[in-house]
CHARMM-style PDB file with segment names, atoms N, HN, CA, C and O in Angstrom:
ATOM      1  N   UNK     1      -7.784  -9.473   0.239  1.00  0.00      PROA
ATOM      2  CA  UNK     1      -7.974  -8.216  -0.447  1.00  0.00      PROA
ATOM      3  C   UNK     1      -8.761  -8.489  -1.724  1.00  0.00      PROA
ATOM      4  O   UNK     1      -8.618  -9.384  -2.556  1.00  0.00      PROA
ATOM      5  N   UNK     2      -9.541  -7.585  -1.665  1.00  0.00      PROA
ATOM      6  HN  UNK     2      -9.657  -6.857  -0.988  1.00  0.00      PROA
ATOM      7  CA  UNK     2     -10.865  -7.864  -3.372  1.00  0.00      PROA
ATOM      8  C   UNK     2     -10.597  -6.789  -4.259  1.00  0.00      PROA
ATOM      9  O   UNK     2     -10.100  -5.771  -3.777  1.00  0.00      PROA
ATOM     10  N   UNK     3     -10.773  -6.828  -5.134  1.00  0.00      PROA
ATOM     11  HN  UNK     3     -11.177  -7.655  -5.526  1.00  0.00      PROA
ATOM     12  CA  UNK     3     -10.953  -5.266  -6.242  1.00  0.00      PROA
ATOM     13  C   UNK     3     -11.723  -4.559  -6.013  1.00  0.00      PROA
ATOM     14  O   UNK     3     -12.805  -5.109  -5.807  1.00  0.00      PROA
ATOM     15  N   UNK     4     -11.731  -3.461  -5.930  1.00  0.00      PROA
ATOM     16  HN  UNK     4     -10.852  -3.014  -6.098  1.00  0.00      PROA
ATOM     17  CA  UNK     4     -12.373  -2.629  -5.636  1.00  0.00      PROA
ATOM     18  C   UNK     4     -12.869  -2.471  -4.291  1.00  0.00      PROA
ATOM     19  O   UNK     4     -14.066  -2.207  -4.179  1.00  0.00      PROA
ATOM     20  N   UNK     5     -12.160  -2.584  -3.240  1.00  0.00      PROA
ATOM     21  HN  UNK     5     -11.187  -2.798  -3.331  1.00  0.00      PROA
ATOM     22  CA  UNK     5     -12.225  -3.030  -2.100  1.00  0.00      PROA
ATOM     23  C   UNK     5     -11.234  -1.216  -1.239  1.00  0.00      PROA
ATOM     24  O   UNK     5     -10.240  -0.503  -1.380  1.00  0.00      PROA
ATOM     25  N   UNK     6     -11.909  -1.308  -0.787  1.00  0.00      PROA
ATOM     26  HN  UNK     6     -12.716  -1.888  -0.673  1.00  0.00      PROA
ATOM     27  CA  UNK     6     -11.203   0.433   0.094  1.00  0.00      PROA
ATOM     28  C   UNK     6     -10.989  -0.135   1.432  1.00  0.00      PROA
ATOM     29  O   UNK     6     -11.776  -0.791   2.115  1.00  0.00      PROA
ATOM     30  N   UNK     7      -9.660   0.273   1.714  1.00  0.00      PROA
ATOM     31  HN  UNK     7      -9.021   0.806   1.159  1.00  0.00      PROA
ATOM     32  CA  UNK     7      -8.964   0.021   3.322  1.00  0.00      PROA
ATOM     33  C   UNK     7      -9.013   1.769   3.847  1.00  0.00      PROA
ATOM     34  O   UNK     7      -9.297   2.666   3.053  1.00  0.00      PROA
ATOM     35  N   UNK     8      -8.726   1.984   5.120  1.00  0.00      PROA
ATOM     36  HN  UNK     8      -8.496   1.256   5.765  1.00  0.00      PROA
ATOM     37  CA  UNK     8      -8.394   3.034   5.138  1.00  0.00      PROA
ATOM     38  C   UNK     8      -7.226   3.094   6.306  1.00  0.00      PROA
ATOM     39  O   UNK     8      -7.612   2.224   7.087  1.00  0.00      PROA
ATOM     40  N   UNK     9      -6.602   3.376   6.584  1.00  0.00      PROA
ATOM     41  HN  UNK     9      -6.288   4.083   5.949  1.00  0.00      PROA
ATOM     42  CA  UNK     9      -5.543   3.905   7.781  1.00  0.00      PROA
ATOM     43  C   UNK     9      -5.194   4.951   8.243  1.00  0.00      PROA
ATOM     44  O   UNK     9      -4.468   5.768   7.678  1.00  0.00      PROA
ATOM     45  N   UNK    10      -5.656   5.044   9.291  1.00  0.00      PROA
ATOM     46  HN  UNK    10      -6.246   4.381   9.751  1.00  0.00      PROA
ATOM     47  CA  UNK    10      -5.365   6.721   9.467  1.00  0.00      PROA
ATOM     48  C   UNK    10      -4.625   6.452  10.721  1.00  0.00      PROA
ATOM     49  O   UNK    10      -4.897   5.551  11.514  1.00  0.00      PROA
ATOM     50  N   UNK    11      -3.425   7.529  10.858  1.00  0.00      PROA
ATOM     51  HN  UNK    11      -3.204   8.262  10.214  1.00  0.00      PROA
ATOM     52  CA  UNK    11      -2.484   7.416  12.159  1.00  0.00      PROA
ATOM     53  C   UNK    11      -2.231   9.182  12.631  1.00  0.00      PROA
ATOM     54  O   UNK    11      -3.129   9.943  12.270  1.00  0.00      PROA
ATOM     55  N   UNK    12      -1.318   9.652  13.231  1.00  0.00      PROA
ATOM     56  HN  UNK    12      -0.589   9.034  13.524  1.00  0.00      PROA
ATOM     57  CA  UNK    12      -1.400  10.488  13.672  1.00  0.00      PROA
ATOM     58  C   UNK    12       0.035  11.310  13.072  1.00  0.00      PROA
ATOM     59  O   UNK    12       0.153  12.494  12.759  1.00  0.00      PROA
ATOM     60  N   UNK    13       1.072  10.180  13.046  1.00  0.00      PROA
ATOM     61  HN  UNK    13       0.975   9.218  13.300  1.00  0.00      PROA
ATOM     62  CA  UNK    13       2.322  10.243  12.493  1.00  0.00      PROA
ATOM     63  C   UNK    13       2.286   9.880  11.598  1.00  0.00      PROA
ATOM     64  O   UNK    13       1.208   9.371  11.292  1.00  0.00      PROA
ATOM     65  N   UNK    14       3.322   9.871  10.617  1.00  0.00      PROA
ATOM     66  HN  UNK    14       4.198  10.285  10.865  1.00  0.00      PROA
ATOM     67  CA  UNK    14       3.739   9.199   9.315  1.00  0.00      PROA
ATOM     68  C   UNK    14       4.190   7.864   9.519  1.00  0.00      PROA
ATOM     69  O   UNK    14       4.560   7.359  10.579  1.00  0.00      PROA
ATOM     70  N   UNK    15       4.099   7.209   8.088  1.00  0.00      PROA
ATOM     71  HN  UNK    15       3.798   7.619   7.226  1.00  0.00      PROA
ATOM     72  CA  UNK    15       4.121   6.305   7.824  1.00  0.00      PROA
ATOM     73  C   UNK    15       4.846   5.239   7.324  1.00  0.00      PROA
ATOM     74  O   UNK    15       4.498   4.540   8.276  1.00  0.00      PROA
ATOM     75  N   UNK    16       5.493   4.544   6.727  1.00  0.00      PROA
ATOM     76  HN  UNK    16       5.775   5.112   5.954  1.00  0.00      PROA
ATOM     77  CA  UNK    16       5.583   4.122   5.202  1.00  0.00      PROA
ATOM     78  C   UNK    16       4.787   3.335   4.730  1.00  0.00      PROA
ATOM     79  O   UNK    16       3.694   3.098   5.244  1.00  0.00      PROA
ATOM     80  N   UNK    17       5.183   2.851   3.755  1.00  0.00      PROA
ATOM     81  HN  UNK    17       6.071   3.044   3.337  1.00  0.00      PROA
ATOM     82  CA  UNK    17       4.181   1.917   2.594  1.00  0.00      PROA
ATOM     83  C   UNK    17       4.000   0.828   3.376  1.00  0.00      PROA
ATOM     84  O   UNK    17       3.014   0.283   3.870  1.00  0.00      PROA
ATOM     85  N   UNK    18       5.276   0.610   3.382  1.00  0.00      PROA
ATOM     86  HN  UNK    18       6.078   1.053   2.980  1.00  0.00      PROA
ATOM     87  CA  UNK    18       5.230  -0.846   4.220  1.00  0.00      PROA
ATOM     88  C   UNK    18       4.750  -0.689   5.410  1.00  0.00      PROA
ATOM     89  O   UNK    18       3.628  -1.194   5.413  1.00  0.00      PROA
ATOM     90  N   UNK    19       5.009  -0.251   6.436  1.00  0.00      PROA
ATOM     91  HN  UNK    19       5.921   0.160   6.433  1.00  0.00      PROA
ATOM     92  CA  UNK    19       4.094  -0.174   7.474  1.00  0.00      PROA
ATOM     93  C   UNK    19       2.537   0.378   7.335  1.00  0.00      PROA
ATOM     94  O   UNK    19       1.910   0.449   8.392  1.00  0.00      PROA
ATOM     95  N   UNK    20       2.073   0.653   6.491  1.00  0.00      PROA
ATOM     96  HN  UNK    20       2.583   0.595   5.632  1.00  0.00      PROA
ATOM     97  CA  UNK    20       0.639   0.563   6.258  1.00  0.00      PROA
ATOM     98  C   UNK    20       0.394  -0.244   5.869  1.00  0.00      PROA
ATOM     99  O   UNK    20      -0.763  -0.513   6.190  1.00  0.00      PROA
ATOM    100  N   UNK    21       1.021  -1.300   4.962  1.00  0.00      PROA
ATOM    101  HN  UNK    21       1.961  -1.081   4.701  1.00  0.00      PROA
ATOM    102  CA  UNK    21       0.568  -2.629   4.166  1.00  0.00      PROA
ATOM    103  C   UNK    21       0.360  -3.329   5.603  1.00  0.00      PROA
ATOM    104  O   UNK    21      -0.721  -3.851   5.873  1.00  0.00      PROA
ATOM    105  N   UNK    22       1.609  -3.320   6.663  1.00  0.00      PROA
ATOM    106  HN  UNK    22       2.487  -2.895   6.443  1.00  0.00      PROA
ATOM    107  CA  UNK    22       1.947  -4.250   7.586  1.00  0.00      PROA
ATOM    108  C   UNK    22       0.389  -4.382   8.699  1.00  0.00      PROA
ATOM    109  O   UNK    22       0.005  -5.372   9.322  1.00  0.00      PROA
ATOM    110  N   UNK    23      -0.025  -3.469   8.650  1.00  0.00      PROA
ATOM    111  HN  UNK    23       0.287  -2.665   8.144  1.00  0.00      PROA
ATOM    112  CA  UNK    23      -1.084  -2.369   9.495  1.00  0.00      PROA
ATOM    113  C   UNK    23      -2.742  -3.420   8.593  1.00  0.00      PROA
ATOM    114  O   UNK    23      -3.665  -3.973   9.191  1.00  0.00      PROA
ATOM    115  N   UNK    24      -2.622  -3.369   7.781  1.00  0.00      PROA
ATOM    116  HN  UNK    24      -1.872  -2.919   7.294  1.00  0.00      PROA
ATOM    117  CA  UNK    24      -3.612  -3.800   6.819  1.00  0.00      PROA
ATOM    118  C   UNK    24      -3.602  -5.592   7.013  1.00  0.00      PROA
ATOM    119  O   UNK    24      -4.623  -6.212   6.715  1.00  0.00      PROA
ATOM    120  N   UNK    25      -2.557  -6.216   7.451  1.00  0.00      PROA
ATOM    121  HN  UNK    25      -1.727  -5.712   7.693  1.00  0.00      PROA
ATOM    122  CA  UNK    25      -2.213  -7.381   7.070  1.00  0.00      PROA
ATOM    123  C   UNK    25      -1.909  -8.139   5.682  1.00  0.00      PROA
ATOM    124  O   UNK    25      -2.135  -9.267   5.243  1.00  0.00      PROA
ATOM    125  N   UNK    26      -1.189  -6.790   5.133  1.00  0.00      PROA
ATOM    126  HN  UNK    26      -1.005  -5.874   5.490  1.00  0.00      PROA
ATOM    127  CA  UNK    26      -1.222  -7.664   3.679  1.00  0.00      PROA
ATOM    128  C   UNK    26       0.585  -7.462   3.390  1.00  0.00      PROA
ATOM    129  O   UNK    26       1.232  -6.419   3.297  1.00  0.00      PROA
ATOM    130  N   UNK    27       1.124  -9.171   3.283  1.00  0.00      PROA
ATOM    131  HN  UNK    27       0.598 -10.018   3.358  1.00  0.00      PROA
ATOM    132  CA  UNK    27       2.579  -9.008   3.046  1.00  0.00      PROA
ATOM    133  C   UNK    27       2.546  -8.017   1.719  1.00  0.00      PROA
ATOM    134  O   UNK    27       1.880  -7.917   0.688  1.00  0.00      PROA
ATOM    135  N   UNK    28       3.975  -7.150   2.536  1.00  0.00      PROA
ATOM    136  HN  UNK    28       4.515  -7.231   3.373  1.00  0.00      PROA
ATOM    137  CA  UNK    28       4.284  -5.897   1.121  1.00  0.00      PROA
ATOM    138  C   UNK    28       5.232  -6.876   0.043  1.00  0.00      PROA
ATOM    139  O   UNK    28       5.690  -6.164  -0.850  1.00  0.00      PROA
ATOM    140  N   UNK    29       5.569  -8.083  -0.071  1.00  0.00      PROA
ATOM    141  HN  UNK    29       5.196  -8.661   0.654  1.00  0.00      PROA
ATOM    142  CA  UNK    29       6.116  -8.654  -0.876  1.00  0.00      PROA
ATOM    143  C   UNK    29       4.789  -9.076  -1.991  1.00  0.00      PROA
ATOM    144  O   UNK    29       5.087  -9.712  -3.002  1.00  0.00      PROA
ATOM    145  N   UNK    30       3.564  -8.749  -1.783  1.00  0.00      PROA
ATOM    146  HN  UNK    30       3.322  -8.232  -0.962  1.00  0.00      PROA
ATOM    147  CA  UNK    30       2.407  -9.648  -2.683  1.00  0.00      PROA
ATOM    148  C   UNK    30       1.830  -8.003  -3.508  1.00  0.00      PROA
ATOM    149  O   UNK    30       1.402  -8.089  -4.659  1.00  0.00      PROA
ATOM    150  N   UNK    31       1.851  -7.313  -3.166  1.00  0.00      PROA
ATOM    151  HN  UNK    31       2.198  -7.243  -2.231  1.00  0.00      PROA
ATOM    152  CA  UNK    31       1.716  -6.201  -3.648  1.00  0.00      PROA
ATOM    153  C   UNK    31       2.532  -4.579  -4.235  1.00  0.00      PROA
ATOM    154  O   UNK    31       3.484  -4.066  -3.646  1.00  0.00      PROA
ATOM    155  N   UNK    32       2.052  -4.159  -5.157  1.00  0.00      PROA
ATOM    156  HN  UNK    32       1.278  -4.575  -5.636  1.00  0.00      PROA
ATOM    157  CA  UNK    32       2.616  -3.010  -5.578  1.00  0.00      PROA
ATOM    158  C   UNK    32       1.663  -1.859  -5.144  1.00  0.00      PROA
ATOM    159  O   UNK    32       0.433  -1.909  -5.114  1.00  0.00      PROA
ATOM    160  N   UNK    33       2.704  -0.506  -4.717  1.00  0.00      PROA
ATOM    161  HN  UNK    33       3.703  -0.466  -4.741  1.00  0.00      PROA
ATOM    162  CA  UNK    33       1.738   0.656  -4.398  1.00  0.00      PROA
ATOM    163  C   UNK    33       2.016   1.463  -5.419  1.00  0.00      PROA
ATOM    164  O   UNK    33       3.068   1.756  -5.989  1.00  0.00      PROA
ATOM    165  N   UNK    34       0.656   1.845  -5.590  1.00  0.00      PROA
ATOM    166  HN  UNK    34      -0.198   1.607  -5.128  1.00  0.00      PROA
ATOM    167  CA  UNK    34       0.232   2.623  -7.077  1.00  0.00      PROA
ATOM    168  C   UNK    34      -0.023   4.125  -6.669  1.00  0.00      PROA
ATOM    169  O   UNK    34      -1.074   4.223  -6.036  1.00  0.00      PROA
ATOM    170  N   UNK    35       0.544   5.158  -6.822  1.00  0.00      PROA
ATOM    171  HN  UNK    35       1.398   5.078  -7.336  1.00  0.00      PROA
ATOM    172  CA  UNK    35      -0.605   6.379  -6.397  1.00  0.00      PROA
ATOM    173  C   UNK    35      -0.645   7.137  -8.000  1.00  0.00      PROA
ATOM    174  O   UNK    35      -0.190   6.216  -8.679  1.00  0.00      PROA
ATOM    175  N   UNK    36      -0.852   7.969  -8.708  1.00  0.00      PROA
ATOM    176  HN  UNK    36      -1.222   8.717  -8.157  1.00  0.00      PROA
ATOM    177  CA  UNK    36      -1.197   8.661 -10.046  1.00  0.00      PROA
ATOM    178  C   UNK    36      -0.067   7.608 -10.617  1.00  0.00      PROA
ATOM    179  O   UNK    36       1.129   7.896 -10.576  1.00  0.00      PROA
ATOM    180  N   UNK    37      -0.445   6.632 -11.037  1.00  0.00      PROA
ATOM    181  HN  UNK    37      -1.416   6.397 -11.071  1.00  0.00      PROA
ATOM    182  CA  UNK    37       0.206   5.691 -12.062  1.00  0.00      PROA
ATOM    183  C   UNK    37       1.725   5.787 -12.050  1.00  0.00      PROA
ATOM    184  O   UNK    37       2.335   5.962 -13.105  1.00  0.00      PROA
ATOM    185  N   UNK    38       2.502   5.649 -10.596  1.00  0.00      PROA
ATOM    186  HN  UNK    38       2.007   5.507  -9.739  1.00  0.00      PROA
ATOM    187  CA  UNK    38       3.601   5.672 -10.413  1.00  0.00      PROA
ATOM    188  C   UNK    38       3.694   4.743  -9.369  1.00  0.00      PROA
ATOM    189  O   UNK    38       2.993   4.758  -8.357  1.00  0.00      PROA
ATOM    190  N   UNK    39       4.897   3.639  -9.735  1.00  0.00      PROA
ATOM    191  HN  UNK    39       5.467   3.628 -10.557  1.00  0.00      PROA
ATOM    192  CA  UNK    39       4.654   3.241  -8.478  1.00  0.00      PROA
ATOM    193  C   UNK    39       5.484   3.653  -7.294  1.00  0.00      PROA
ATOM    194  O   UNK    39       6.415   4.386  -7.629  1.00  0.00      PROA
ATOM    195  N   UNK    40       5.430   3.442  -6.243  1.00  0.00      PROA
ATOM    196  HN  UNK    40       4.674   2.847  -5.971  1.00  0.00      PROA
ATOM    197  CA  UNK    40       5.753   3.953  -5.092  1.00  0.00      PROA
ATOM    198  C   UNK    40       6.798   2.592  -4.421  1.00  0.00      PROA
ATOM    199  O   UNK    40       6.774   1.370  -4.572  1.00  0.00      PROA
ATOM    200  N   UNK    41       7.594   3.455  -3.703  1.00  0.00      PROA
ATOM    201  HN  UNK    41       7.613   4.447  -3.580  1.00  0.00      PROA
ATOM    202  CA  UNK    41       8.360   2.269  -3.102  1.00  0.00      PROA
ATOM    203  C   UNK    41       7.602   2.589  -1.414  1.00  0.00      PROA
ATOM    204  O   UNK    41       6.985   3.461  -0.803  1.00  0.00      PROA
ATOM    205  N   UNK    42       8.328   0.808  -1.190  1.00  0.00      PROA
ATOM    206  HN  UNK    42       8.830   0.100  -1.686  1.00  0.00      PROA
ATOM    207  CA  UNK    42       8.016   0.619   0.078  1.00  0.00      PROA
ATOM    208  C   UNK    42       8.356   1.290   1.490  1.00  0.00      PROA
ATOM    209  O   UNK    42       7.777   1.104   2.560  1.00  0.00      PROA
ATOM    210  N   UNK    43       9.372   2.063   1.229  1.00  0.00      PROA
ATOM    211  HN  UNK    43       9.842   2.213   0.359  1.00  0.00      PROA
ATOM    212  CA  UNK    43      10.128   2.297   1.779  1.00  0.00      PROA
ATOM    213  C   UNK    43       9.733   4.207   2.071  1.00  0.00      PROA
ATOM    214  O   UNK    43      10.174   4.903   2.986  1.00  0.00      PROA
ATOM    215  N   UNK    44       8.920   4.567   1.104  1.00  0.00      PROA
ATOM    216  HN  UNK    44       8.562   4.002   0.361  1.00  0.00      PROA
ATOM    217  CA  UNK    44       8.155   6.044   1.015  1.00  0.00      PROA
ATOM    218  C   UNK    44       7.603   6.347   2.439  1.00  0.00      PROA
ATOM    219  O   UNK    44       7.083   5.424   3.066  1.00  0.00      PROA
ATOM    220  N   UNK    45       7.686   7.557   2.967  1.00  0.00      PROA
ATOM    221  HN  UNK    45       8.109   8.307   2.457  1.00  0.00      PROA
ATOM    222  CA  UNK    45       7.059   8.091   4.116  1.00  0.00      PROA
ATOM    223  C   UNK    45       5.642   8.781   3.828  1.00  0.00      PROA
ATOM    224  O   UNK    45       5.721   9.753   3.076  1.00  0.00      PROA
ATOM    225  N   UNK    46       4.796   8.566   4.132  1.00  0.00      PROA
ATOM    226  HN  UNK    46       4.732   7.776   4.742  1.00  0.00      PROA
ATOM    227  CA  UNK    46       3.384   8.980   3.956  1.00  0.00      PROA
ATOM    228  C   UNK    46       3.085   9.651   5.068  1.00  0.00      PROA
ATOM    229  O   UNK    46       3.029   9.340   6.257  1.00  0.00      PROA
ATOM    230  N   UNK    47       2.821  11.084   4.182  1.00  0.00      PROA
ATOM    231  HN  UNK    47       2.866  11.337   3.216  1.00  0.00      PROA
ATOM    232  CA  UNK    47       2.556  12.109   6.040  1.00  0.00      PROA
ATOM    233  C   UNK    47       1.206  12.674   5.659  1.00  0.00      PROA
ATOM    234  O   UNK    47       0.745  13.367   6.566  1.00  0.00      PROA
ATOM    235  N   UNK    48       0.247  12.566   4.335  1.00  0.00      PROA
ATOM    236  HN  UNK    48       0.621  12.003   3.598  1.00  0.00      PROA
ATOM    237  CA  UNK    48      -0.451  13.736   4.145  1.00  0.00      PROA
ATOM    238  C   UNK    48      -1.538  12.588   3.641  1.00  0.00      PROA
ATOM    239  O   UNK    48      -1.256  11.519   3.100  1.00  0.00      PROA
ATOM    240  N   UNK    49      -3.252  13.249   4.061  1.00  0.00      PROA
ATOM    241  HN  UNK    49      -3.481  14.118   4.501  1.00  0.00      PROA
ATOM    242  CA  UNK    49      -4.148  12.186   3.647  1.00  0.00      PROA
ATOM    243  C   UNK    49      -3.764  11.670   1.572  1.00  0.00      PROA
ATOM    244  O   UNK    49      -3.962  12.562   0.747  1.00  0.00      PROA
ATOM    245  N   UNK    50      -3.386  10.614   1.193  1.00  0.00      PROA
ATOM    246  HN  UNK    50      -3.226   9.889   1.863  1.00  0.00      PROA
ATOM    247  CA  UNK    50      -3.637  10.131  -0.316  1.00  0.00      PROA
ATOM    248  C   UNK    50      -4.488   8.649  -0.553  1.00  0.00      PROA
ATOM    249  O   UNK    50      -4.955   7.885   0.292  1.00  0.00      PROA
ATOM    250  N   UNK    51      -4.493   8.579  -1.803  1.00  0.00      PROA
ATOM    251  HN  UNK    51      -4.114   9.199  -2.490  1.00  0.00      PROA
ATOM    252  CA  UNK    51      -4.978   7.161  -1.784  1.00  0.00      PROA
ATOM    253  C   UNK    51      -4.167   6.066  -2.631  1.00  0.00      PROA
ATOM    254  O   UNK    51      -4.162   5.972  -3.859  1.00  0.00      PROA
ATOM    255  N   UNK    52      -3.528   5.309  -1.768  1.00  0.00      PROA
ATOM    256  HN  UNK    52      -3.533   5.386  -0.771  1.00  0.00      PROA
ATOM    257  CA  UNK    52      -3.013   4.222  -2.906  1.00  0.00      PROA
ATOM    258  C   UNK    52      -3.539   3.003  -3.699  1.00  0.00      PROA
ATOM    259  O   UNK    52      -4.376   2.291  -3.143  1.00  0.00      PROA
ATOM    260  N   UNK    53      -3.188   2.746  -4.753  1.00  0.00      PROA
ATOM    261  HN  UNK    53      -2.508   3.324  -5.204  1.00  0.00      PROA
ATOM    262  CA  UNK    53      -3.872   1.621  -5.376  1.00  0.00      PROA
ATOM    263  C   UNK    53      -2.775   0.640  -5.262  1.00  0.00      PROA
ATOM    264  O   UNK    53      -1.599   0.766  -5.606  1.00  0.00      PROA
ATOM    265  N   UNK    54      -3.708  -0.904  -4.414  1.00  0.00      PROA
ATOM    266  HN  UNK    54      -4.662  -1.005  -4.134  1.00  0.00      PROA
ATOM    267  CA  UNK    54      -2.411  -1.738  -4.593  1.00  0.00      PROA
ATOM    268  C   UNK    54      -2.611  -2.935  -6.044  1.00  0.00      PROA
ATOM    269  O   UNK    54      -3.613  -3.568  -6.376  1.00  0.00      PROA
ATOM    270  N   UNK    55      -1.609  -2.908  -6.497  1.00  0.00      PROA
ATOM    271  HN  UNK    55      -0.795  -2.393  -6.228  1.00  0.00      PROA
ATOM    272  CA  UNK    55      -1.803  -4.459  -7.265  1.00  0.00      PROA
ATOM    273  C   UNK    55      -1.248  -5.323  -6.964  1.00  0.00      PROA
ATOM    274  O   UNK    55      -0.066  -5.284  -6.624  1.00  0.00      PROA
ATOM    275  N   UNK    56      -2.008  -6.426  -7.009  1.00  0.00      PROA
ATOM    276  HN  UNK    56      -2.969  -6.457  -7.285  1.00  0.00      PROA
ATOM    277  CA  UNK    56      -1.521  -7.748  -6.830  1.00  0.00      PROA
ATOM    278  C   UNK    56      -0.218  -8.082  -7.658  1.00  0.00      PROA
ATOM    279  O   UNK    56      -0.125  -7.937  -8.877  1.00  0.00      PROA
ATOM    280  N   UNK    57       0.672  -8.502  -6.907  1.00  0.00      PROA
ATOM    281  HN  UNK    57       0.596  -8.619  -5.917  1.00  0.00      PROA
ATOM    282  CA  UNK    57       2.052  -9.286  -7.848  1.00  0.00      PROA
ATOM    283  C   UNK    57       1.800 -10.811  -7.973  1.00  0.00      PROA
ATOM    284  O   UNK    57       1.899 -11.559  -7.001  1.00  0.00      PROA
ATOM    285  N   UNK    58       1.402 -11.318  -9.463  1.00  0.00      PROA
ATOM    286  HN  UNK    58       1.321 -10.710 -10.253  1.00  0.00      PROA
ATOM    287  CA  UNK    58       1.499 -12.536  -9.358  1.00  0.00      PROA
ATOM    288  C   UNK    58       2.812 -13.382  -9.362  1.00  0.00      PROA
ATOM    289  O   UNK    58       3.901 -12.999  -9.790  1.00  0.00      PROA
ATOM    290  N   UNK    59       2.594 -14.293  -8.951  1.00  0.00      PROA
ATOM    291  HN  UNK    59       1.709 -14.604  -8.603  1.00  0.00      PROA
ATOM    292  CA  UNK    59       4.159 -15.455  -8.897  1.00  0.00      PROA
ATOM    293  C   UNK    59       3.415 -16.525  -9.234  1.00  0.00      PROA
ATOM    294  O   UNK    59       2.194 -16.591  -9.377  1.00  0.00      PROA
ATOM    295  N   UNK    60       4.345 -17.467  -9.365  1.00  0.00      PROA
ATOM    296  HN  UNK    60       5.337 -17.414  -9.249  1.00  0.00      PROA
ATOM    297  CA  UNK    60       4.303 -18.999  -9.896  1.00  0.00      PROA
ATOM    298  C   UNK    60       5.225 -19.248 -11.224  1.00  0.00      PROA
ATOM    299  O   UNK    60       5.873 -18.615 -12.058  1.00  0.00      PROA
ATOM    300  N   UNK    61       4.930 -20.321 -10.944  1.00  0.00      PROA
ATOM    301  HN  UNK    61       4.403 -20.835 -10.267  1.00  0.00      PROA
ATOM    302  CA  UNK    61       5.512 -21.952 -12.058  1.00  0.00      PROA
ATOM    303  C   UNK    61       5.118 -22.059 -13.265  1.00  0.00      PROA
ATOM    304  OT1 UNK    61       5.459 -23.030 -13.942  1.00  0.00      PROA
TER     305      UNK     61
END
C-alpha cells in the first residue's frame, strides 16, 4: 500500500472493514480506518458507496 494510492471495492452486499481490508490483502491489524476524521472500527458494516482513509499503524522496538 503507497500514499496516496486509491483501492476500490465494490460488492453487491455489505461489508465490514475488515472484510474489505481482507478483500484488498492488507492485514486489518497494520492499519486504521479513517472516514471524516473518525476512526472506524473493524467490525463496522459498510452498505453505502464511502471512502476510507487507511493509516498505517506503526510497531517496533
Amino acid at each position: 500500500m503507497h500514499t496516496g494510492q486509491v483501492l476500490v471495492v465494490e460488492s453487491e452486499s455489505p461489508l465490514t472493514v475488515s472484510e474489505i481490508l481482507s478483500s484488498l490483502d492488507i492485514p486489518p491489524s497494520t492499519v486504521l480506518a479513517v472516514f471524516e476524521d473518525t476512526i472506524v472500527p473493524h467490525t463496522s458494516l459498510i452498505n453505502d458507496d464511502i471512502r476510507l482513509d487507511l493509516v498505517v499503524v506503526s510497531s517496533g522496538g
